[in-house]
C-alpha positions in Angstrom: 25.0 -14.3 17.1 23.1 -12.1 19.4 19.0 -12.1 19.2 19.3 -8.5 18.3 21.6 -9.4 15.5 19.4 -12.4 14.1 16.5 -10.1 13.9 18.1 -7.1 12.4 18.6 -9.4 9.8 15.5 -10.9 9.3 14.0 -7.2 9.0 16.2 -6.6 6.0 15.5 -9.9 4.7 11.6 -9.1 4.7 13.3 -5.5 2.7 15.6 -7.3 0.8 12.3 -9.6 -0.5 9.8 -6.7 -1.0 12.2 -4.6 -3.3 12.8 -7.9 -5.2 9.2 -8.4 -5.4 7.9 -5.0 -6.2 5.9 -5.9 -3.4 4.7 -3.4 -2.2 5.9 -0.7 -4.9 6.1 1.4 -2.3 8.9 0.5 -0.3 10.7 0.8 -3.5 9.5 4.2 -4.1 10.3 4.9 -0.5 14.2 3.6 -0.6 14.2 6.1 -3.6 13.1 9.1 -2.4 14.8 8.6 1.0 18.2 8.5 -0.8 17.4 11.5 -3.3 16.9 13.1 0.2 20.8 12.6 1.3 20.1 9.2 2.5 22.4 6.4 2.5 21.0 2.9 1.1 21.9 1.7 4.7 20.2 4.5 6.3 17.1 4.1 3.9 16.8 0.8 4.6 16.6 1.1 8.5 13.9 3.7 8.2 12.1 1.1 6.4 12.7 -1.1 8.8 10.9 0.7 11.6 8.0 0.3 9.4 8.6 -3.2 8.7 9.0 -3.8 13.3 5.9 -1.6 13.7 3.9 -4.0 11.4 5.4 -7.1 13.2 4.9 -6.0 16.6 1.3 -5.1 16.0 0.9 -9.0 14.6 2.6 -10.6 17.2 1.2 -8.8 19.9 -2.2 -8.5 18.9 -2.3 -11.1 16.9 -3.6 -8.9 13.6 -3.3 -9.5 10.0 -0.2 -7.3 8.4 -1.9 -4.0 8.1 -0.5 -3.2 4.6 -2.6 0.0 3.7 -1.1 1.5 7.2 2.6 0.1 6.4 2.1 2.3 3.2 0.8 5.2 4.7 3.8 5.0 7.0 6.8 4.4 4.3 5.2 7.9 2.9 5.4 9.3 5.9 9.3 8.8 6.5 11.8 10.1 7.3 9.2 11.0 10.2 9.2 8.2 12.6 6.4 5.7 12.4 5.1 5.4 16.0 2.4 7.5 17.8 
């Protein structure tokens, strides 16, 4: 299996978790939404997952707590893109 593979997979996992959680409400709310919009579940979910990479990236590489409170603010924003 491919790295790219093995992490695509772990990003839905962290999806798969917070919609079985509740946790945040929000990303629920989000997949919702997205699908009421013409979205697929698939597609939902990888719009979800940009969020999910920009939150990761910003931990591993700065070495930041999970910024939850922008993670939000981002699944509200989508479909739009999450990066500046």
């Amino acid at each position: 299996m491919e790295t790219n593979d093995i992490m695509k997979e772990q990003i839905f996992e962290i999806i798969k978790n917070q919609l079985k959680a509740n946790d945040p409400p929000e990303t629920k709310k989000t997949l919702n939404r997205l699908i009421k919009l013409g979205y697929s579940d698939m597609e939902s979910k990888q719009l979800i997952g940009q969020c999910v990479v920009v939150e990761l990236f910003d931990v591993l590489k700065n070495e930041k707590p999970f910024d939850e409170k922008r993670y939000i603010n981002n699944l509200k924003k989508l479909p739009e893109e999450p990066f500046d």
